[in-house]
C-alpha positions as CSV (number, residue, x, y, z in Angstrom):
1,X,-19.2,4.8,-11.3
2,X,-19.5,3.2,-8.1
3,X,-17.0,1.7,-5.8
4,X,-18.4,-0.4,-2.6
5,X,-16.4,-0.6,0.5
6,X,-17.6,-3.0,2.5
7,X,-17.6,-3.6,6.6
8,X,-20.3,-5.9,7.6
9,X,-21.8,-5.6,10.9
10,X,-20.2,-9.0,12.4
11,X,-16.5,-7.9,11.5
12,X,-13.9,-5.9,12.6
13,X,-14.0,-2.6,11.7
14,X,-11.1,-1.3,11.2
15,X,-9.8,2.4,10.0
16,X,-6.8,1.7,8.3
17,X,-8.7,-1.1,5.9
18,X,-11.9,-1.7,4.5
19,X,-13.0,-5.5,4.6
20,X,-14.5,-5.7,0.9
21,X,-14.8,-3.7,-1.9
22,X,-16.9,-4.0,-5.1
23,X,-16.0,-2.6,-8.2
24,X,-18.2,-1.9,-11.2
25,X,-18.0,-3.4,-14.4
26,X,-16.7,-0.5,-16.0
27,X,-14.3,0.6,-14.1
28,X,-10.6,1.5,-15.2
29,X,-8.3,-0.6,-13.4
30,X,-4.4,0.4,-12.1
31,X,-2.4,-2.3,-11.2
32,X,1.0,-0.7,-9.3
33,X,3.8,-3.5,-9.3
34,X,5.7,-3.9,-5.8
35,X,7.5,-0.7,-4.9
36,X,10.7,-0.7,-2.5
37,X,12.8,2.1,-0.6
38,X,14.6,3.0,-4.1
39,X,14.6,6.4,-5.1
40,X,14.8,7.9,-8.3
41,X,18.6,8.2,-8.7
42,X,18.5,3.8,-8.2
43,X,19.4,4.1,-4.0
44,X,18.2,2.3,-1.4
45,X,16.7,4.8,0.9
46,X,16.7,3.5,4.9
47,X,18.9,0.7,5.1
48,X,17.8,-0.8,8.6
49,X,15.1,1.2,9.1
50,X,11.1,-0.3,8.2
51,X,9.3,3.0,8.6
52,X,12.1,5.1,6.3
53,X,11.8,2.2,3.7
54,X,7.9,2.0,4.4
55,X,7.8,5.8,3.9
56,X,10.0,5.5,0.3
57,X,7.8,2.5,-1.3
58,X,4.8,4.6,-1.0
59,X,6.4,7.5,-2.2
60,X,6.8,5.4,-5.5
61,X,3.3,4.3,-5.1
62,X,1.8,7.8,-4.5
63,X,4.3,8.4,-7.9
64,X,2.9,6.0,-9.8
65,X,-0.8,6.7,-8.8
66,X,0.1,10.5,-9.9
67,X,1.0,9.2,-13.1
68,X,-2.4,7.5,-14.1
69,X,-4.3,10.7,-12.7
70,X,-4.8,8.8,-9.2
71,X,-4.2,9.0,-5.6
72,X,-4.2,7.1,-1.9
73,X,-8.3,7.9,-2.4
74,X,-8.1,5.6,-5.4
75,X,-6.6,2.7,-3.9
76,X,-8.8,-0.5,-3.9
77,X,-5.9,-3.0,-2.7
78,X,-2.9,-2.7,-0.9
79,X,-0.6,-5.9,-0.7
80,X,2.4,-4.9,2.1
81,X,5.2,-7.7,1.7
82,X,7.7,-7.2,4.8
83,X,10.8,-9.2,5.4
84,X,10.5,-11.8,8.6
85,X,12.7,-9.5,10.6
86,X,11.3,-5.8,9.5
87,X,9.5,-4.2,12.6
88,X,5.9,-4.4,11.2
89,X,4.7,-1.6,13.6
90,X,7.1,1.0,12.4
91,X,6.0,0.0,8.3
92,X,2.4,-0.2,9.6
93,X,2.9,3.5,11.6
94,X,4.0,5.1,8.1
95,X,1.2,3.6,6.0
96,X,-1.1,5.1,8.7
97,X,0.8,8.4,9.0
98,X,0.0,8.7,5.1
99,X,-3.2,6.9,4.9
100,X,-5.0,6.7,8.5
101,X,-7.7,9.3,7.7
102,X,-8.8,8.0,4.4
103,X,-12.8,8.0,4.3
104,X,-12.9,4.7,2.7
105,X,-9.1,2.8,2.9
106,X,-8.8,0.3,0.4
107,X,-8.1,-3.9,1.4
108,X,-4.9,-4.6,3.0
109,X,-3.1,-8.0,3.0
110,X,0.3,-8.3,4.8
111,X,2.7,-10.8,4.5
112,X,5.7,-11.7,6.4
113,X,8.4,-13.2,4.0
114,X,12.1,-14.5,3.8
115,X,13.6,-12.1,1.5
116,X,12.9,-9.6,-1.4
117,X,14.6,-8.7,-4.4
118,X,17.6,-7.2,-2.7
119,X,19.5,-8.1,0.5
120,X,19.0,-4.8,2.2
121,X,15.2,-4.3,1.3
122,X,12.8,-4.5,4.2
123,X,9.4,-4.3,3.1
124,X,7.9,-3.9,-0.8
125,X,4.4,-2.5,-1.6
126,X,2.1,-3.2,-4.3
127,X,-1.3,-1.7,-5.0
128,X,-4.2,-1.6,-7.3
129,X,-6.8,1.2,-7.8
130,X,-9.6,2.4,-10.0
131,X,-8.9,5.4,-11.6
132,X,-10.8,8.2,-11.6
């Protein structure tokens, strides 16, 4: 199976994102719901803080990819939801702490919003990747 990130000559290019990706027919899909700064006993992990939250949410996702027999490698898209006042350079600095040297990163949409599920949440992460 082949996956086919994409970064035209005419486009930014960028290490922490690929611009477009093709995947195969066949390929087995993971699709990771948004994941927060909640850890497993239920508690909000970095109140105040985007890069401590940042750092938690893809804790879970790194979790959940674990679970399907993936990892960061796998990831195809990444959707990063912050909150209108989170400081998008401290959640961007975590994902690129974890990710920064992947060979082929996967898409990245961010999104500034008004609120998330819970008061104190500054940033929620959700994912999809092909598994291996």
């Amino acid at each position: 199976m082949s996956i086919e990130h994409l970064n035209p000559d005419g486009m930014h290019k960028n290490p922490a994102f690929s611009q477009a990706i093709i995947v195969p027919a066949n390929a087995r899909i993971l699709v990771v719901g948004g994941q927060n700064a909640v850890n497993k006993q239920g508690e909000i992990v970095g109140k105040g803080d985007t890069a401590a939250q940042t750092t938690q949410a893809l804790d879970n996702l790194v979790t959940a990819l674990k679970a399907a027999g993936a990892g960061l490698d796998d990831l195809i898209r990444l959707g990063i939801y912050f909150r209108a006042d989170a400081d998008l350079r401290a959640g961007f600095g975590a994902w690129m702490a974890r990710a920064g040297a992947m060979k082929n990163p996967p898409t990245v949409t961010s999104i500034q919003v008004a609120g998330l599920a819970h008061p104190d949440f500054l940033i929620e992460i959700e994912a999809t990747a092909i598994l291996p």
